[in-house]
C-alpha positions in Angstrom: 91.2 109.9 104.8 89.6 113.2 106.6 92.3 115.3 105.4 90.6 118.4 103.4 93.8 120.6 103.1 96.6 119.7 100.4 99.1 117.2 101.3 101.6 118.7 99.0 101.3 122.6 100.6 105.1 123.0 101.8 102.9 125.0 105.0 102.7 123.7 108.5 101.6 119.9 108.1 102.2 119.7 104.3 104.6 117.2 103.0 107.8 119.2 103.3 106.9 120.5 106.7 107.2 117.1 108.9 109.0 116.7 111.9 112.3 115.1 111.9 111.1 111.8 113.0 109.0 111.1 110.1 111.8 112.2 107.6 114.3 109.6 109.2 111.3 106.8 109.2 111.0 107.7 105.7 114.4 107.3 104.4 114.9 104.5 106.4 111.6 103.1 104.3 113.1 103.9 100.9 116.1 101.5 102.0 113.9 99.1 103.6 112.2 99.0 100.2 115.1 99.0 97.9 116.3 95.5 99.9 113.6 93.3 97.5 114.8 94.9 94.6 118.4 95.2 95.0 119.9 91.8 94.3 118.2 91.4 90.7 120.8 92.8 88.5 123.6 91.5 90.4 122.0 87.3 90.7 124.1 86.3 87.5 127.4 88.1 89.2 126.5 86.0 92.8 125.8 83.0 90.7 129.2 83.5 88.9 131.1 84.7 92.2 129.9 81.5 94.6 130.2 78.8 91.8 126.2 78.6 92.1 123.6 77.7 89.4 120.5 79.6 88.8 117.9 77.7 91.1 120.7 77.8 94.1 120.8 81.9 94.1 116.9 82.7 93.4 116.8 81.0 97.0 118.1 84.2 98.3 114.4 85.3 97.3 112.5 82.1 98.5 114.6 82.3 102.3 113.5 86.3 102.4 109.9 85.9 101.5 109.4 82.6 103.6 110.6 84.4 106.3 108.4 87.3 105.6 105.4 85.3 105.4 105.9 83.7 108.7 106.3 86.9 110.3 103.3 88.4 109.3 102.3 86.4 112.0 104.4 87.7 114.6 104.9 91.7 113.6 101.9 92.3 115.0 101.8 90.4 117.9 105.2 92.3 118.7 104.8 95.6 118.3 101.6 95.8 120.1 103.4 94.5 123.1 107.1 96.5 123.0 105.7 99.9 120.7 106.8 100.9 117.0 109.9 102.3 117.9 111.7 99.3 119.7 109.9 97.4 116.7 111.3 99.5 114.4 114.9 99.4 115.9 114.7 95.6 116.0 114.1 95.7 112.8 116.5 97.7 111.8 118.9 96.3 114.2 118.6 92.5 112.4 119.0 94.3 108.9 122.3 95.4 109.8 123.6 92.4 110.9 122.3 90.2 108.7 122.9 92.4 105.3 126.5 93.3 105.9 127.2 89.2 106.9 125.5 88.5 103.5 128.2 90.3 101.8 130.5 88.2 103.8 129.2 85.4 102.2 131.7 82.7 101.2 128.7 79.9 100.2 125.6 80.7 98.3 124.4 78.4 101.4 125.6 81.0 104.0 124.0 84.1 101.4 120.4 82.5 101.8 120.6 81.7 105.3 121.3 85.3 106.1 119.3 87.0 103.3 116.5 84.7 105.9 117.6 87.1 108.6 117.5 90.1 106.5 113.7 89.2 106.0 112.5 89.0 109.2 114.3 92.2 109.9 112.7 93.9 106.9 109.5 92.4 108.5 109.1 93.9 111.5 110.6 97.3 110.1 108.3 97.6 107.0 105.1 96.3 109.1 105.5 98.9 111.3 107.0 102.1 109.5 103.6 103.2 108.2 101.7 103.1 111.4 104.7 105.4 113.3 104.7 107.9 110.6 101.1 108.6 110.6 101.9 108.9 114.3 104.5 111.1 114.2 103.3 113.4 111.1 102.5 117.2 111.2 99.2 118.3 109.8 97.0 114.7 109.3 97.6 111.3 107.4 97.5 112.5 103.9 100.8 114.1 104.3 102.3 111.0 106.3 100.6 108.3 103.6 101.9 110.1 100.8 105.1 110.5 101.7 105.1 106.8 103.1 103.6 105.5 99.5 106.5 107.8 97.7 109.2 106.3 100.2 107.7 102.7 98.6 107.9 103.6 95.2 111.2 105.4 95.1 113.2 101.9 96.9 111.0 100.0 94.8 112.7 101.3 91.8 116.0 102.4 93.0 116.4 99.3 94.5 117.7 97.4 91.3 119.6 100.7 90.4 121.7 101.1 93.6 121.9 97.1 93.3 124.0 97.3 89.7 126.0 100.5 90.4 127.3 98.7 93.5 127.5 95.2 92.0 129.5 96.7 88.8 132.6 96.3 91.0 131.5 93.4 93.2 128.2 91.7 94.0 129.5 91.6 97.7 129.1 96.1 97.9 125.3 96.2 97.7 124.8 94.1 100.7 127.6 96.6 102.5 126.2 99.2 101.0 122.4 98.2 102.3 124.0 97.7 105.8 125.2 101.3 105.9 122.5 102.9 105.2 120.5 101.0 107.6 122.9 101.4 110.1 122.3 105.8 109.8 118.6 105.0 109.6 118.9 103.3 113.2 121.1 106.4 114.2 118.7 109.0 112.9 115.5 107.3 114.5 117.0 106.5 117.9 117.6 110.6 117.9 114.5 111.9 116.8 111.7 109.2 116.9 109.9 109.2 120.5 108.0 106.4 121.5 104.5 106.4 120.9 101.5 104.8 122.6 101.0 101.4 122.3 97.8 99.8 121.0 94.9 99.3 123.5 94.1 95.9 122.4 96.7 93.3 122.1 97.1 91.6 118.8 97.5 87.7 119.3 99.5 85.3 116.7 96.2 83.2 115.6 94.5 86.7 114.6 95.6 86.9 111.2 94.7 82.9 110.6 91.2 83.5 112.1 90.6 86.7 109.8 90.9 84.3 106.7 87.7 82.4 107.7 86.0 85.2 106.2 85.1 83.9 103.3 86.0 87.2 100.8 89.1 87.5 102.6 90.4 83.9 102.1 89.2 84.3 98.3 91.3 87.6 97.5 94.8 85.8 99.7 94.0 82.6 96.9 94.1 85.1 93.9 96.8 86.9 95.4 98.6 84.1 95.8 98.4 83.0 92.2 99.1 86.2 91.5 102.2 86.6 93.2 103.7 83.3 91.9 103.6 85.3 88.3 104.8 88.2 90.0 108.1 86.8 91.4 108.9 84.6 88.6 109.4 88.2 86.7 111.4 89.8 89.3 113.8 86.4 90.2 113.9 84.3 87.5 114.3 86.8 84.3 117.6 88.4 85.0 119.2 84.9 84.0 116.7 85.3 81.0 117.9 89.3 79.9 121.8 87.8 81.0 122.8 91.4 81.0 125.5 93.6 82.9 124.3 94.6 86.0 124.4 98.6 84.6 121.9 97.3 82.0 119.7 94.4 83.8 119.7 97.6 86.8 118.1 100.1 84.3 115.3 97.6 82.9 114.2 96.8 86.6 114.5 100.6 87.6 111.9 101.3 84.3 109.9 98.4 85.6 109.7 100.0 89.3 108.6 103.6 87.6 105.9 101.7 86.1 105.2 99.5 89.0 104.7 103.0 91.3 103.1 105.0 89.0 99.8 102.4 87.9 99.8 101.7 91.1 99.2 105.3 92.6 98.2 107.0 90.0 96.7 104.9 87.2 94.6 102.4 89.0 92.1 104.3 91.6 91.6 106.5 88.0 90.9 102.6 86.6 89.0 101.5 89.4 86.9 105.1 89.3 85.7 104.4 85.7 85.7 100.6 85.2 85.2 98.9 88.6 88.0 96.3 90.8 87.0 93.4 89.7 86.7 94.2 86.0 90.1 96.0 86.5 91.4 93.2 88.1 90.7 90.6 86.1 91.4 92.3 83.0 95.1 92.9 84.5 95.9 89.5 85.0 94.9 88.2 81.8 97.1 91.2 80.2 99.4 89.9 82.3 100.0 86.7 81.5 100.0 87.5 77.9 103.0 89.4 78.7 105.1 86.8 80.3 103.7 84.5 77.4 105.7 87.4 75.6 108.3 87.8 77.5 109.3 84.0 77.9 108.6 83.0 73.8 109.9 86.5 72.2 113.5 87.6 71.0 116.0 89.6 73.6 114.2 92.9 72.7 110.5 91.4 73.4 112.2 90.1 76.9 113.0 93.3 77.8 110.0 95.6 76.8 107.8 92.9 78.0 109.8 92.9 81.5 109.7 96.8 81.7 105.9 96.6 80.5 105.0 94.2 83.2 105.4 96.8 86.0 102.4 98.7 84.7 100.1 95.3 85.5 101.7 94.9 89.0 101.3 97.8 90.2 97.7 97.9 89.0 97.6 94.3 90.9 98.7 95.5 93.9 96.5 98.6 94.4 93.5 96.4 94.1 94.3 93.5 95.4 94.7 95.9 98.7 91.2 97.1 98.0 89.4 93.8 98.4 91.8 92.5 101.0 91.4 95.5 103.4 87.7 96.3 102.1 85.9 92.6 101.8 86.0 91.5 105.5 85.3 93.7 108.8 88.4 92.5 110.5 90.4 95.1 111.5 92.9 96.5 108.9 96.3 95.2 110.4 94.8 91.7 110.8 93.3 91.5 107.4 96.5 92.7 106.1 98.6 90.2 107.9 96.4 87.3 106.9 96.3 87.8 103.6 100.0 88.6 103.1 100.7 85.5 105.2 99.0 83.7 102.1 100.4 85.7 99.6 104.0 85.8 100.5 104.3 82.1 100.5 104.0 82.9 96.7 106.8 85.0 96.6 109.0 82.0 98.0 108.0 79.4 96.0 108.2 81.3 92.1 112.1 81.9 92.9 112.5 78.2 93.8 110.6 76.7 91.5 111.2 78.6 87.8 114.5 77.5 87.6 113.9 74.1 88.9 111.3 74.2 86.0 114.3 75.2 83.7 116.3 72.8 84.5 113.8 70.5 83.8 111.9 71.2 80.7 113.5 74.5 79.5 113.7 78.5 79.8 110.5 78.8 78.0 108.2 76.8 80.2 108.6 78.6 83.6 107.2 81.8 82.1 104.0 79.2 80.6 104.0 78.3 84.2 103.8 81.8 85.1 101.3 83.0 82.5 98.9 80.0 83.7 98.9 81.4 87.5 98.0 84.7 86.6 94.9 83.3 84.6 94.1 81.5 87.9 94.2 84.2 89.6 91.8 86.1 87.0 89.5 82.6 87.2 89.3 82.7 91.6 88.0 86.5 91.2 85.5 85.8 88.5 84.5 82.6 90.4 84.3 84.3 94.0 83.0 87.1 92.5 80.2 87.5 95.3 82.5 87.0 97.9 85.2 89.7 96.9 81.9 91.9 96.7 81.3 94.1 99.5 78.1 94.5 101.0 76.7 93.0 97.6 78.2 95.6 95.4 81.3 95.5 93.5 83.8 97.5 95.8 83.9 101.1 95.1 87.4 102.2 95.5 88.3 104.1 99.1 91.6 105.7 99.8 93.5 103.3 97.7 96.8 105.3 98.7 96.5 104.4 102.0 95.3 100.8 102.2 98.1 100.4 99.2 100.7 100.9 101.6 99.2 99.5 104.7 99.0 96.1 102.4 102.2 96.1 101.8 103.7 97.1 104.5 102.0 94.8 106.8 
């Protein structure tokens, strides 16, 4: 990343030393982040409060992610045109809105519909936060990506916490809750954040489609999106499977996102170092889906390890699945991103739809068989595209996996 000092020195331009701009873009990130997370402990208590089955309520995952995969599309194209902070404060702006009418949800039909809103919000707030950091940051881009990265982790795992300790008293708080918070992150960037330069080069809508003709590219979004089909049907569909208090379904999911944050950070460029991505890759999947094999034909106990233990593989997924989209094609970084997530996200809709549909018609054992089968697909497009995913006929060599981490996920 071209930074050689320490990100973590509390001097001028280390992590503790940033301007107040970044510190309100960052804790308006952990919220951002904690919105996919925060309605998993409480879907039994929305199911119960709104007279809804199972399949109805996961669609407040399949409206969020549909929109979010649509608007990869469009993020960029807007924020090159109006600059990251009106993008940011759009963003922001819809969040509000659309999370505190959530909670004033009388129909599990009027809860989707607005979670919809929520994820377009989310979309253009997320897809932009990294890039207006690094912007904004004292002292280089390690210390902006780190802190960025830690802003992802943290709301990845808190979001399920703060989720149950609201939803304890009713499932309608964490959507209130969500909308406060939001609301002071809007307050605190409109102070401090200044507008930055916008982009020289416009980015167009058809950008992101034309990056996936690249053959690697198109090849890693496939996996992915296999992948991701496993990935959702853990984090929507087995909190009806645990049927737990929110206090208790809250703490398994907050274990999970530990996990998930630190293989992802931490445990896989180490894994990549020694073992290479593909080999890594693969190997995860297939661990993978023996898990959810696990987790889907074991007792209560099995369910819950195997839940908490799935984080590990995710976030292990996730860091190198960024490698090979951001490393396998020579389109530009926020293009490849948005392509491939455009492909991917569709995933993250469909799994929340369709595992309880596949409950309801077979029974609870057969959407995680479902599940398990994806993430050998997955395994079976890398070790079939294998030349493709390689980069300049090598297998890809990890390079700043922290940063292209987040810029995958965020974009």
């Amino acid at each position: 990343m071209g930074d050689t000092k320490d990100p973590f020195d509390a001097g001028a331009g280390g992590i503790l030393r940033q301007p107040k701009a970044v510190w309100a873009t960052a804790g308006a990130s952990v919220v951002a982040f904690m919105g996919i997370g925060l309605v998993d402990p409480i879907l039994p208590s929305i199911a119960s409060g709104l007279d809804a089955t199972a399949s109805q309520v996961s669609l407040l995952f399949t409206s969020y992610f549909l929109i979010t995969a649509i608007a990869m599309l469009v993020t960029g194209f807007v924020s090159s045109r109006i600059g990251g902070r009106r993008t940011l404060l759009l963003g922001l702006a819809l969040v509000v809105v659309f999370a505190g009418l959530s909670g004033t949800s009388d129909s599990v039909g009027e809860l989707v519909g607005f979670r919809a809103g929520w994820g377009l919000g989310n979309a253009l707030f997320v897809s932009t936060a990294l890039a207006v950091i690094v912007g904004a940051a004292a002292g280089g881009s390690a210390a902006a990506i780190l802190l960025y990265e830690s802003a992802l982790g943290l709301g990845m795992a808190c979001g399920p916490l703060v989720g149950a300790l609201l939803g304890d008293a009713s499932w309608r708080y964490p959507f209130f809750g969500t909308a406060f918070l939001m609301a002071i992150g809007f307050l605190c960037i409109t102070a401090f954040l200044k507008e930055q330069p916008k982009p020289v080069r416009k980015t167009s809508l058809l950008d992101p489609i034309k990056a996936l003709g690249h053959g690697g590219l198109a090849s890693a979004a496939v996996s992915a999106f296999f992948y991701n089909y496993t990935f959702f049907t853990v984090l929507a569909f087995t909190p009806f499977v645990l049927d737990m208090t929110p206090y208790k379904s809250g703490a398994v999911f907050f274990a999970w996102g530990v996990l998930l944050a630190v293989f992802s950070v931490i445990v896989a460029p180490r894994m990549q170092e020694r073992f290479g991505s593909l080999k890594v890759l693969g190997g995860s999947l297939v661990l993978l889906a023996v898990d959810v094999l696990v987790l889907g034909y074991g007792n209560h106990t099995a369910a819950i390890v195997c839940t908490i233990l799935s984080g590990a593989f995710i976030g292990v997924n996730n860091t190198v699945y960024t490698e090979l989209a951001l490393g396998v094609s020579d389109a530009p970084r926020p293009v490849a991103s948005a392509g491939y997530n455009f492909v991917r996200w569709f995933a993250a809709a469909a799994a929340p739809y369709f595992a309880p549909k596949i409950e309801e018609w077979s029974d609870i054992h057969i959407p995680f068989m479902v599940a398990a089968v994806t993430a050998v697909l997955g395994a079976l497009v890398v070790v079939v595209r294998r030349e493709s995913l390689a980069h300049d006929a090598k297998e890809l060599e990890p390079r700043h996996a922290a940063e292209d981490s987040v810029t995958v996920f965020a974009n």
